[in-house]
PDB file with one MODEL, atoms N, CA, C and O in Angstrom:
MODEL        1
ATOM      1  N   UNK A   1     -32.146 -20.879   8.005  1.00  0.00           N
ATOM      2  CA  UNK A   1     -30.943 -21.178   8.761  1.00  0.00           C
ATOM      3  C   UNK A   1     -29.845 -21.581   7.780  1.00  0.00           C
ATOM      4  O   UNK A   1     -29.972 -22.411   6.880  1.00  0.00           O
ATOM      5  N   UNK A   2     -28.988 -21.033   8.013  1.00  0.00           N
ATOM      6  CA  UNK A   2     -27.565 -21.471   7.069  1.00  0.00           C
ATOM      7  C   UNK A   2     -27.061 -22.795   7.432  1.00  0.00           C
ATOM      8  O   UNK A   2     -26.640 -22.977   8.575  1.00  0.00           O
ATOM      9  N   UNK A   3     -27.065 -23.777   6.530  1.00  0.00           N
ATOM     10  CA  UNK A   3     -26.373 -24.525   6.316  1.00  0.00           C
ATOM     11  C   UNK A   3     -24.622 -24.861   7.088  1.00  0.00           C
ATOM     12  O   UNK A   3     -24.162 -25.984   7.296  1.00  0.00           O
ATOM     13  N   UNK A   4     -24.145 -23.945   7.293  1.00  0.00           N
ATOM     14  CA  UNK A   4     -22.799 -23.921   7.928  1.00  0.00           C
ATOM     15  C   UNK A   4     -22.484 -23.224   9.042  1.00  0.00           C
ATOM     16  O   UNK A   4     -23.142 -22.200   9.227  1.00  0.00           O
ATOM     17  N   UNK A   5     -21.544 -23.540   9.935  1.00  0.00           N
ATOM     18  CA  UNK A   5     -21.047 -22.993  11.134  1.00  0.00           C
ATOM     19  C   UNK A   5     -19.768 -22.895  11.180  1.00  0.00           C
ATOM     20  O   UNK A   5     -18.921 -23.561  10.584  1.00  0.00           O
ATOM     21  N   UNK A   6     -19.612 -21.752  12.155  1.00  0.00           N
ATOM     22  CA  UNK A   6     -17.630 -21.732  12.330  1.00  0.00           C
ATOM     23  C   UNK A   6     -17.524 -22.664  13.184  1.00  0.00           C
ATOM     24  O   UNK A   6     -18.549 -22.594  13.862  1.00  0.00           O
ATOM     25  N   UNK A   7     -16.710 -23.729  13.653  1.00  0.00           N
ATOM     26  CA  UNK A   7     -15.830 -24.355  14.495  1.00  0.00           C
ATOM     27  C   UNK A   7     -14.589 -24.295  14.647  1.00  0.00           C
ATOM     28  O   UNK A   7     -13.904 -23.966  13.679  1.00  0.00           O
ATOM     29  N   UNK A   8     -13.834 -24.666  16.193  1.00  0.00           N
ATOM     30  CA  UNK A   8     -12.386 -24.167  16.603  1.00  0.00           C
ATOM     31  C   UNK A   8     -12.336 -25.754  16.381  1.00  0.00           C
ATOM     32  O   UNK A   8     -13.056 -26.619  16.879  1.00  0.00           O
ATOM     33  N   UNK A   9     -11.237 -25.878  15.455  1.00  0.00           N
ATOM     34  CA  UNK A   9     -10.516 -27.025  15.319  1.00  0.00           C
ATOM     35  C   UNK A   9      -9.244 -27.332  15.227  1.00  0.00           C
ATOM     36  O   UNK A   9      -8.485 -26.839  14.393  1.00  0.00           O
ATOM     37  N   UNK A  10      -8.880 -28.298  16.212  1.00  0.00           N
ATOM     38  CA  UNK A  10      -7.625 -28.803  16.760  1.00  0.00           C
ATOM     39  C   UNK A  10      -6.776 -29.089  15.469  1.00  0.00           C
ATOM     40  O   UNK A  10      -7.139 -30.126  14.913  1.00  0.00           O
ATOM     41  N   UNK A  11      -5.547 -28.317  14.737  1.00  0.00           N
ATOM     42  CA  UNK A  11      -4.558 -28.542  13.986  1.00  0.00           C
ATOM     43  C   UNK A  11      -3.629 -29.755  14.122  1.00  0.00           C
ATOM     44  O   UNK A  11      -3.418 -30.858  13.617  1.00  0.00           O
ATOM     45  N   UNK A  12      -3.073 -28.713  15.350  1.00  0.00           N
ATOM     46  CA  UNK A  12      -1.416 -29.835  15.620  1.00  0.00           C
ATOM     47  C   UNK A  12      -1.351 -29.103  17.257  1.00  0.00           C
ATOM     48  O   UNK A  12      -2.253 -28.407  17.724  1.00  0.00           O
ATOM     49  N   UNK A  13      -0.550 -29.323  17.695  1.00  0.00           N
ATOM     50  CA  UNK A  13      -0.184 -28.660  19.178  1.00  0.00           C
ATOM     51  C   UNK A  13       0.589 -27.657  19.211  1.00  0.00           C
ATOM     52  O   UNK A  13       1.636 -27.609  18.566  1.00  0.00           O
ATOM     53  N   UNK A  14       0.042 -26.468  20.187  1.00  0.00           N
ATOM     54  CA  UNK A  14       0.015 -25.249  19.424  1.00  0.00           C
ATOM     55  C   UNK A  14      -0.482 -24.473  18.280  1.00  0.00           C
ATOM     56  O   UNK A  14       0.130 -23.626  17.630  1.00  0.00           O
ATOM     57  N   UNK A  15      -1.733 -24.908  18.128  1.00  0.00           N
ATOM     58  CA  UNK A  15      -2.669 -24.659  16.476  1.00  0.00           C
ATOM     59  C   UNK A  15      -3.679 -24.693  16.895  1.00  0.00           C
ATOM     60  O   UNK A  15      -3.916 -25.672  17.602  1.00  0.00           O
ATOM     61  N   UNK A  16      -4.594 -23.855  16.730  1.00  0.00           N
ATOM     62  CA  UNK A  16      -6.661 -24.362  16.545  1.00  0.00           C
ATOM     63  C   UNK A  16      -6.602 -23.216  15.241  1.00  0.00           C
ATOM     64  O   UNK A  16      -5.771 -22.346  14.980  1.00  0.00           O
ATOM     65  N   UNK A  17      -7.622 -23.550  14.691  1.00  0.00           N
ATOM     66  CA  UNK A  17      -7.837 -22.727  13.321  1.00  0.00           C
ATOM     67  C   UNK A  17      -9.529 -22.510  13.780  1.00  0.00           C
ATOM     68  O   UNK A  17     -10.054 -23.186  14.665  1.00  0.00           O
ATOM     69  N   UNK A  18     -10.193 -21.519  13.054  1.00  0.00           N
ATOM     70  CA  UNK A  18     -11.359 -21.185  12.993  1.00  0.00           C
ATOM     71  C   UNK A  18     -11.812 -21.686  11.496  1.00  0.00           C
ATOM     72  O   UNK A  18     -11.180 -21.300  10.513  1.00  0.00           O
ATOM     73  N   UNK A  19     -12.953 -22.576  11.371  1.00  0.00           N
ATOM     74  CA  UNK A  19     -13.164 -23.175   9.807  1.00  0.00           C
ATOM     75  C   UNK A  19     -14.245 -23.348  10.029  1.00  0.00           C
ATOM     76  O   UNK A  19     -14.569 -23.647  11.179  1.00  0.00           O
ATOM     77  N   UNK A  20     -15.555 -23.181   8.647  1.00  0.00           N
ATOM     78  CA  UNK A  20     -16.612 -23.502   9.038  1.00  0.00           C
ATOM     79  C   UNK A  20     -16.410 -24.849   8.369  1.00  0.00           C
ATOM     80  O   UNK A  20     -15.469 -25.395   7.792  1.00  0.00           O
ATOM     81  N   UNK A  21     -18.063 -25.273   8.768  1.00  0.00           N
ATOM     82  CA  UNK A  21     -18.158 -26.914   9.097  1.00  0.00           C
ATOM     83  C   UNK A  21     -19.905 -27.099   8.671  1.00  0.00           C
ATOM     84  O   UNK A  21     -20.753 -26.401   9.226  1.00  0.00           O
ATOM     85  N   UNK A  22     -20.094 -27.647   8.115  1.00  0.00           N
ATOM     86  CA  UNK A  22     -21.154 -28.129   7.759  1.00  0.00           C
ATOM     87  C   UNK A  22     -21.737 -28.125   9.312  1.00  0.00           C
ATOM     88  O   UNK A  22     -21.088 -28.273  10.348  1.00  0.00           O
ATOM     89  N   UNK A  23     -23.264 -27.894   9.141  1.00  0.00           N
ATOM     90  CA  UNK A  23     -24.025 -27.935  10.511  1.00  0.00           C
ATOM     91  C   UNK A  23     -24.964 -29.523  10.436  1.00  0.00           C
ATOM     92  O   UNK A  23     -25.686 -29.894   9.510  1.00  0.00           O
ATOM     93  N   UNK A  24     -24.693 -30.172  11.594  1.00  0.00           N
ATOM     94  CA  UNK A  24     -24.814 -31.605  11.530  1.00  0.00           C
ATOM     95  C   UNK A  24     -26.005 -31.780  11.583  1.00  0.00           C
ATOM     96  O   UNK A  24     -26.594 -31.021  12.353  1.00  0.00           O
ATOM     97  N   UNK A  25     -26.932 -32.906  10.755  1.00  0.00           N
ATOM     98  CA  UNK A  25     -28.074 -33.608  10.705  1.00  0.00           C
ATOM     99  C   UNK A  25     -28.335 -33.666  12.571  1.00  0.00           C
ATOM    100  O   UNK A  25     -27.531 -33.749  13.499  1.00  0.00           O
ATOM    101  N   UNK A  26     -30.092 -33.561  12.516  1.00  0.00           N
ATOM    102  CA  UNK A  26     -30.134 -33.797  13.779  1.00  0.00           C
ATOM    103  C   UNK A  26     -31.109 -35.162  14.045  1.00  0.00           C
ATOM    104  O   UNK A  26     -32.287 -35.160  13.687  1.00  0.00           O
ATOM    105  N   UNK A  27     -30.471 -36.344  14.724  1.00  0.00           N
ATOM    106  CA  UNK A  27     -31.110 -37.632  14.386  1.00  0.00           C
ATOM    107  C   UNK A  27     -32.009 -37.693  15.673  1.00  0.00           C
ATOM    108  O   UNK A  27     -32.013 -36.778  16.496  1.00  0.00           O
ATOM    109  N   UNK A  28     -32.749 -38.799  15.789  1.00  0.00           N
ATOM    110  CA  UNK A  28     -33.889 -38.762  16.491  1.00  0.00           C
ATOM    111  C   UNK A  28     -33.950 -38.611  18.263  1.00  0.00           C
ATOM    112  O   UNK A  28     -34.972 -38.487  18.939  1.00  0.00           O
ATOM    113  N   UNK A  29     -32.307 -38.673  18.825  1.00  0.00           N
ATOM    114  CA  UNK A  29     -32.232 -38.675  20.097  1.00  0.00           C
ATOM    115  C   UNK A  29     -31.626 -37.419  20.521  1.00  0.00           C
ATOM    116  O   UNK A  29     -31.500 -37.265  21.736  1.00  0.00           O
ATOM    117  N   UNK A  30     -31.089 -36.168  19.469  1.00  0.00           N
ATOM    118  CA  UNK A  30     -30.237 -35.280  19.390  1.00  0.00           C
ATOM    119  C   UNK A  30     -30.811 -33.813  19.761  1.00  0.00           C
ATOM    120  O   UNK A  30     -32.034 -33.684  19.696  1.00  0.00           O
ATOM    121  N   UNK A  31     -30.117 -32.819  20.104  1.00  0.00           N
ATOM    122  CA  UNK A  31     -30.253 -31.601  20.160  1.00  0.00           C
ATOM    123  C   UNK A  31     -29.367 -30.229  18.919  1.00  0.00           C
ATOM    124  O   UNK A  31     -28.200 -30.379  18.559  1.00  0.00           O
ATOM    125  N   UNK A  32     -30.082 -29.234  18.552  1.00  0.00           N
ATOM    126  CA  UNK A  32     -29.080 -28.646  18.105  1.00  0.00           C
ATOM    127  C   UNK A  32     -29.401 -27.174  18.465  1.00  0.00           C
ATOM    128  O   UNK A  32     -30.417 -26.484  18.383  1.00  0.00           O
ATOM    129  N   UNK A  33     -27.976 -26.941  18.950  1.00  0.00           N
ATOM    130  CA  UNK A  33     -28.087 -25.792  19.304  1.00  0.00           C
ATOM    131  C   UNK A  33     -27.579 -24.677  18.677  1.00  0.00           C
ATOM    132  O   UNK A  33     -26.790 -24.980  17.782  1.00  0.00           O
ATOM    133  N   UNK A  34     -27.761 -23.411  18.837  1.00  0.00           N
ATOM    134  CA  UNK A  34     -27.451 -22.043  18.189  1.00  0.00           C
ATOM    135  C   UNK A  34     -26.713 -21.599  19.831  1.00  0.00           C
ATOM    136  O   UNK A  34     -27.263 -21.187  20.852  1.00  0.00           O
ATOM    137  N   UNK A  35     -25.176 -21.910  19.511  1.00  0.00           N
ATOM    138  CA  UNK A  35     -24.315 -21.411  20.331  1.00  0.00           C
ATOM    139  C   UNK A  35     -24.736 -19.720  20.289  1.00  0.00           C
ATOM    140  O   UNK A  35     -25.156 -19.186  19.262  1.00  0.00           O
ATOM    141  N   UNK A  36     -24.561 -19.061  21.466  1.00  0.00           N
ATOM    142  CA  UNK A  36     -24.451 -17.656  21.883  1.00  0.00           C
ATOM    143  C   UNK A  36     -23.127 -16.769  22.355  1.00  0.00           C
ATOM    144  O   UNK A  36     -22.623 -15.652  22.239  1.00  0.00           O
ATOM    145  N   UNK A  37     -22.928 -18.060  22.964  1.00  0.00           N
ATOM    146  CA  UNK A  37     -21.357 -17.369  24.110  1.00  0.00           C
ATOM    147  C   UNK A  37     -20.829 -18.746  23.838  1.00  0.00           C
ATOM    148  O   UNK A  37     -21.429 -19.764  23.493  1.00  0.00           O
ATOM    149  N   UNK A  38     -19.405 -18.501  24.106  1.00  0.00           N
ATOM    150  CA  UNK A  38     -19.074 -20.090  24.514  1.00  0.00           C
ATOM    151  C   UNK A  38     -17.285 -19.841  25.405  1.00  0.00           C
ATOM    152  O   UNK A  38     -16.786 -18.728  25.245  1.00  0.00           O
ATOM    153  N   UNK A  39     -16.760 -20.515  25.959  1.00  0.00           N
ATOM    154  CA  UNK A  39     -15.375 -20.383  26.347  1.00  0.00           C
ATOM    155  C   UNK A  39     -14.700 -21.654  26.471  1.00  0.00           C
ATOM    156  O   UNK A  39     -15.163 -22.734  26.103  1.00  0.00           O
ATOM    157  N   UNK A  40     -13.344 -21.414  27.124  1.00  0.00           N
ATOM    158  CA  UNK A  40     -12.363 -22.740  26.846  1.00  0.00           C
ATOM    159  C   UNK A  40     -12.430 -23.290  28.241  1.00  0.00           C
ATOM    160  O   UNK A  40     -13.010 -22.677  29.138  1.00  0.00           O
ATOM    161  N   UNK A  41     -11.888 -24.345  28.408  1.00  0.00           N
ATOM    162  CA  UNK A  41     -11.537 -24.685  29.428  1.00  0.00           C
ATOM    163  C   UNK A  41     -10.057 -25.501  29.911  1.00  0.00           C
ATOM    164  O   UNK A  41      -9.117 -25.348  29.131  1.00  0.00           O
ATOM    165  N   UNK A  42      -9.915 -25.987  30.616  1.00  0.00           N
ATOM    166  CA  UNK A  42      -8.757 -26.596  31.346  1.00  0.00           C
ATOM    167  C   UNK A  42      -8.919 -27.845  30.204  1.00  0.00           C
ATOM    168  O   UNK A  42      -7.810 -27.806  29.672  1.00  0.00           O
ATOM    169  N   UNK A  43      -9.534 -28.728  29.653  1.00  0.00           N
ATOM    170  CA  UNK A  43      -8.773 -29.550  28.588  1.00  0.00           C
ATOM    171  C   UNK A  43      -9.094 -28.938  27.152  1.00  0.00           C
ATOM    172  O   UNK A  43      -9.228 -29.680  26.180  1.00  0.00           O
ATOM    173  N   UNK A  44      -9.193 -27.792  27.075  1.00  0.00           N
ATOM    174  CA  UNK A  44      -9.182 -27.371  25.932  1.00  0.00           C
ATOM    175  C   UNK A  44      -7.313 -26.747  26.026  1.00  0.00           C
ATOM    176  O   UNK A  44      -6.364 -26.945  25.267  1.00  0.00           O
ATOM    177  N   UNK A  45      -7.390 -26.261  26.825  1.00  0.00           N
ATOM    178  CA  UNK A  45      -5.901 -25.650  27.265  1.00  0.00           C
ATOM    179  C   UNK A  45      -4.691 -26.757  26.780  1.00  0.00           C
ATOM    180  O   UNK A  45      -3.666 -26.530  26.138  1.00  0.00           O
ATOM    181  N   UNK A  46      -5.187 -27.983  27.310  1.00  0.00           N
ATOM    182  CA  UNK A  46      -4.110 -29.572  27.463  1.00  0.00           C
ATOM    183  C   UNK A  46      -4.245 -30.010  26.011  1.00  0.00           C
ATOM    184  O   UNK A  46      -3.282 -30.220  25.274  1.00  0.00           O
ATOM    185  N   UNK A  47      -5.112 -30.090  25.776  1.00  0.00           N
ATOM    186  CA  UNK A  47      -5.282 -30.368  23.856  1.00  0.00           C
ATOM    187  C   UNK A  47      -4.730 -29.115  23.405  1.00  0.00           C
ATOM    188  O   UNK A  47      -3.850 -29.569  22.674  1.00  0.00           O
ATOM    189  N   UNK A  48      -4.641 -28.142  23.336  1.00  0.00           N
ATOM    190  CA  UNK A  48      -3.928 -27.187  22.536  1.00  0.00           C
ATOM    191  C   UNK A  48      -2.628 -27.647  22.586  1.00  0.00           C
ATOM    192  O   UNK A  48      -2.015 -28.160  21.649  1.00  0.00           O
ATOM    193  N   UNK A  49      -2.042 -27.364  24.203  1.00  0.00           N
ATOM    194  CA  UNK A  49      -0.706 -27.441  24.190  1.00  0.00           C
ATOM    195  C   UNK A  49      -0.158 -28.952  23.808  1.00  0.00           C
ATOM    196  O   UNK A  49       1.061 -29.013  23.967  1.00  0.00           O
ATOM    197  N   UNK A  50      -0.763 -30.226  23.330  1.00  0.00           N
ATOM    198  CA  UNK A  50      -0.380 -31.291  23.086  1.00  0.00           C
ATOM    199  C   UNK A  50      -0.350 -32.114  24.202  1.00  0.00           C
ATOM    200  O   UNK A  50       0.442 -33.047  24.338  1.00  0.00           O
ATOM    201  N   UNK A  51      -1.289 -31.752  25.089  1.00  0.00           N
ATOM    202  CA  UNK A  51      -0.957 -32.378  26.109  1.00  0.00           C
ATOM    203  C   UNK A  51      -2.291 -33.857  26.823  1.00  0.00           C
ATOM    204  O   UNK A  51      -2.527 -34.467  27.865  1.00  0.00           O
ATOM    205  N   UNK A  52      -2.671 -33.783  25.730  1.00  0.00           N
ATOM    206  CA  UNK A  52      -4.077 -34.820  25.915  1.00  0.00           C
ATOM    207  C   UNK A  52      -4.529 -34.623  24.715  1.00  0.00           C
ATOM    208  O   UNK A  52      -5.134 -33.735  24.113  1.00  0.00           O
ATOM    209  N   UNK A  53      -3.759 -36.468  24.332  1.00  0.00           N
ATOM    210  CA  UNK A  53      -3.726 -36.463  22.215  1.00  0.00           C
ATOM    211  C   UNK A  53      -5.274 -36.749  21.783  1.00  0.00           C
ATOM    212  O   UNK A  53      -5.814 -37.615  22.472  1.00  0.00           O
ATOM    213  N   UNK A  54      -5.766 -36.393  21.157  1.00  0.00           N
ATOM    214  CA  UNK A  54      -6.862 -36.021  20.384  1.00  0.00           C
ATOM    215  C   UNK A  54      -6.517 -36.088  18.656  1.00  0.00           C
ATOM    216  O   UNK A  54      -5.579 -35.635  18.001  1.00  0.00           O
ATOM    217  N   UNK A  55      -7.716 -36.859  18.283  1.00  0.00           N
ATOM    218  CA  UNK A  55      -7.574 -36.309  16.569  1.00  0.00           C
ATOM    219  C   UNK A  55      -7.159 -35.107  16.138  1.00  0.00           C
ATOM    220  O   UNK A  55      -7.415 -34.043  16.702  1.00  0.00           O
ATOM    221  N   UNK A  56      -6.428 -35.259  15.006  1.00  0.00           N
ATOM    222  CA  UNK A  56      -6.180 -33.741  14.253  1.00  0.00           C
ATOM    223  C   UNK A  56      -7.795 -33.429  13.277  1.00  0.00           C
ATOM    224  O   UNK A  56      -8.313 -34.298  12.576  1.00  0.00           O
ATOM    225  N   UNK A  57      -8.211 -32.391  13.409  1.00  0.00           N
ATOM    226  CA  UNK A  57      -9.478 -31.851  12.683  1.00  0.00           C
ATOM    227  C   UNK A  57     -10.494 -31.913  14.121  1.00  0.00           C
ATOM    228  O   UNK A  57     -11.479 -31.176  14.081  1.00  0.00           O
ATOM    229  N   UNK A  58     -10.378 -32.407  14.857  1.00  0.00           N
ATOM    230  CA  UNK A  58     -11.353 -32.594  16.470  1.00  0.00           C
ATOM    231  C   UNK A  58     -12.010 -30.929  16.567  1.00  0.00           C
ATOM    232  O   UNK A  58     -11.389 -29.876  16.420  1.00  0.00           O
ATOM    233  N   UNK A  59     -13.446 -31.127  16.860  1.00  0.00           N
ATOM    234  CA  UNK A  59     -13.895 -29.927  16.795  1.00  0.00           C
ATOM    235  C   UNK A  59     -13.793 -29.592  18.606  1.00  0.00           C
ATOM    236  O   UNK A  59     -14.516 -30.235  19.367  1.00  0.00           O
ATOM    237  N   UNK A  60     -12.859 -28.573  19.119  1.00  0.00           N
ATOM    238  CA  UNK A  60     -12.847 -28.782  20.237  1.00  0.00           C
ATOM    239  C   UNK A  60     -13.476 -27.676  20.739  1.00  0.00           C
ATOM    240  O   UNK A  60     -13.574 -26.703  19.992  1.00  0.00           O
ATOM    241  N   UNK A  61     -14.027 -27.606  22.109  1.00  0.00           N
ATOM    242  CA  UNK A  61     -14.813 -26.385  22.928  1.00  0.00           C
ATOM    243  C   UNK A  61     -16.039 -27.318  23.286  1.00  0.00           C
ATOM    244  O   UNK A  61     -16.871 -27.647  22.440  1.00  0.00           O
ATOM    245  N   UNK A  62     -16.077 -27.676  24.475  1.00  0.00           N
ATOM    246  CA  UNK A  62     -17.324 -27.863  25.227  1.00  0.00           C
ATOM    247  C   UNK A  62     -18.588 -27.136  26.717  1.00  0.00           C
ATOM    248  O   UNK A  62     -19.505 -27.667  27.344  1.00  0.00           O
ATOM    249  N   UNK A  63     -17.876 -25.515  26.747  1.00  0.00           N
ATOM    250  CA  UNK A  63     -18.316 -24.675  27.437  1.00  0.00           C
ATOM    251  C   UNK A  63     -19.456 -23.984  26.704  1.00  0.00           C
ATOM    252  O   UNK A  63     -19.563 -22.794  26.999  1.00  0.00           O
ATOM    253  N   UNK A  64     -20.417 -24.492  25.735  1.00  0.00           N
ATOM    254  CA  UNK A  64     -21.180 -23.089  25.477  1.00  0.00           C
ATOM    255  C   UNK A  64     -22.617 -23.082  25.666  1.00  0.00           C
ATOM    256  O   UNK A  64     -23.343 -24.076  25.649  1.00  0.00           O
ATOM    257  N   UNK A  65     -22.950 -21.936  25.841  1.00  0.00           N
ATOM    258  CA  UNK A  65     -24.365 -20.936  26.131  1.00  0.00           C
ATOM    259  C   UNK A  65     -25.236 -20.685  25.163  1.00  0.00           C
ATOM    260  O   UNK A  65     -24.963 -19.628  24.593  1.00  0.00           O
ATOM    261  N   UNK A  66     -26.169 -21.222  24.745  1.00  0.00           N
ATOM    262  CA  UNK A  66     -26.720 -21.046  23.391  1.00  0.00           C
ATOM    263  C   UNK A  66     -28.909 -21.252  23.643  1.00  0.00           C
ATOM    264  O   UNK A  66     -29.645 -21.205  24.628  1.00  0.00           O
ATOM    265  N   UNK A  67     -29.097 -21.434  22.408  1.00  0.00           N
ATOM    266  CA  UNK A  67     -30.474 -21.247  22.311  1.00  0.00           C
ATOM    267  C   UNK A  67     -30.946 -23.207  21.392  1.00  0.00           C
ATOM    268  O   UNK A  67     -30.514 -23.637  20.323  1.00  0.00           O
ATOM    269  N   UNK A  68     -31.665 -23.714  22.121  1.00  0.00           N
ATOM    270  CA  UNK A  68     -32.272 -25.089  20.913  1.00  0.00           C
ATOM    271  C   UNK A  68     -32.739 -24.219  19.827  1.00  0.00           C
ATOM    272  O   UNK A  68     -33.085 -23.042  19.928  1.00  0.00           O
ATOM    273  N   UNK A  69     -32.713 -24.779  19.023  1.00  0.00           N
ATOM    274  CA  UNK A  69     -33.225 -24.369  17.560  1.00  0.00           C
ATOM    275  C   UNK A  69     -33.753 -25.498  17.017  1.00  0.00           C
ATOM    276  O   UNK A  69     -34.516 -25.235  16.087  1.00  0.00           O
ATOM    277  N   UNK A  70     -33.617 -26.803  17.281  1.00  0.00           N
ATOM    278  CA  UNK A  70     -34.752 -27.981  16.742  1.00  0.00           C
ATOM    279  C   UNK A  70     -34.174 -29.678  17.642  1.00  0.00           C
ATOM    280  O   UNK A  70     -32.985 -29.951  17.809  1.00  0.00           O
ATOM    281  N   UNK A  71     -34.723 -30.105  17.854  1.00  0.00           N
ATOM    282  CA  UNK A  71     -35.024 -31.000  18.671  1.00  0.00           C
ATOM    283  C   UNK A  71     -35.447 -32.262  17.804  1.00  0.00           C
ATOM    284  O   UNK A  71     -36.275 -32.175  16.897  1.00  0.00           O
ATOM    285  N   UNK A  72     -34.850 -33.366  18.136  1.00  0.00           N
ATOM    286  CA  UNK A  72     -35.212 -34.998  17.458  1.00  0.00           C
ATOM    287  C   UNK A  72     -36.500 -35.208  17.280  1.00  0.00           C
ATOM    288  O   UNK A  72     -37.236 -34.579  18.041  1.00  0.00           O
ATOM    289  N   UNK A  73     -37.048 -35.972  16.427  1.00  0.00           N
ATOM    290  CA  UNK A  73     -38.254 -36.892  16.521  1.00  0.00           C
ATOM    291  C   UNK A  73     -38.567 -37.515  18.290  1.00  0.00           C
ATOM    292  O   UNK A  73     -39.615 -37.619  18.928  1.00  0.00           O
ATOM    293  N   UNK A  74     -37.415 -37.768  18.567  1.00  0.00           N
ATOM    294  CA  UNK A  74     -37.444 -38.906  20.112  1.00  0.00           C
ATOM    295  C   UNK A  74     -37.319 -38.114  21.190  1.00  0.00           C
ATOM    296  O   UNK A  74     -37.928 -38.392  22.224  1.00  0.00           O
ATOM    297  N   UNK A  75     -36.749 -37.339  21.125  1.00  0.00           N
ATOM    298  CA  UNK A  75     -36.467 -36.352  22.394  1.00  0.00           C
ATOM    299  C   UNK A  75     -37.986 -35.974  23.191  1.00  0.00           C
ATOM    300  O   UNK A  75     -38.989 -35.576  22.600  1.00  0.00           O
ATOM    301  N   UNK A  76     -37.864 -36.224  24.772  1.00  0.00           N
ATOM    302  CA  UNK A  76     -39.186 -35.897  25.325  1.00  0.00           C
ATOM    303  C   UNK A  76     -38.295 -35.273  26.808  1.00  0.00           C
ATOM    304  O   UNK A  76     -37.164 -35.535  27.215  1.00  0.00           O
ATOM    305  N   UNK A  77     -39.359 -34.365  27.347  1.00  0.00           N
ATOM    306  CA  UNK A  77     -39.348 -34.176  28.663  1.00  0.00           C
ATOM    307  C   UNK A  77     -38.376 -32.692  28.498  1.00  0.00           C
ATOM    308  O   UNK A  77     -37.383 -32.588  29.219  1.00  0.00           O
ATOM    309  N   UNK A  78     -38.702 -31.639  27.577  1.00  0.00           N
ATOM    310  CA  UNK A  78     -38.333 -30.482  27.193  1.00  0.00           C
ATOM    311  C   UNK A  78     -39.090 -29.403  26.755  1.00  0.00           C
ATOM    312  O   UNK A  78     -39.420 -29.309  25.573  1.00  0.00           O
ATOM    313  N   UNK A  79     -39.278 -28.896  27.270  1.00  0.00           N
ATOM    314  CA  UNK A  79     -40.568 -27.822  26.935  1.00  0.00           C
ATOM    315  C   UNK A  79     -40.063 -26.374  27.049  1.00  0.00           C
ATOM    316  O   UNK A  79     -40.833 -25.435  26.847  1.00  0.00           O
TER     317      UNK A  79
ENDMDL
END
């Protein structure tokens, strides 16, 4: 598995850039997934246009369709 991923990240308003990103440690209560599909939504729309302030660098998109690829030490009740 590669080490890195693309993420859409919030610039300025009116801006997302495509940048990869280191793929995050997965700690003992966590999931990680291998996005498949993914889309925007209604506050992805409001954070673009500046309209619901957010960090600059914010990895934004919370719509996506994907596959687990490894699972915490702690995580139970997933099979």
């Amino acid at each position: 598995m590669s080490s890195m991923m693309k993420a859409a990240v919030f610039v300025e308003p009116g801006r997302i850039e495509i940048v990869d990103k280191r793929i995050p440690d997965v700690g003992p209560n966590d999931a990680l997934m291998r996005i498949t599909t993914t889309t925007i939504c209604g506050t992805d729309v409001h954070i673009l246009k500046g309209e619901y302030p957010v960090a600059k660098g914010l990895t934004i998109g919370h719509e996506p369709v994907g596959v687990v690829e490894k699972l915490g030490s702690a995580v139970q009740g997933y099979k």
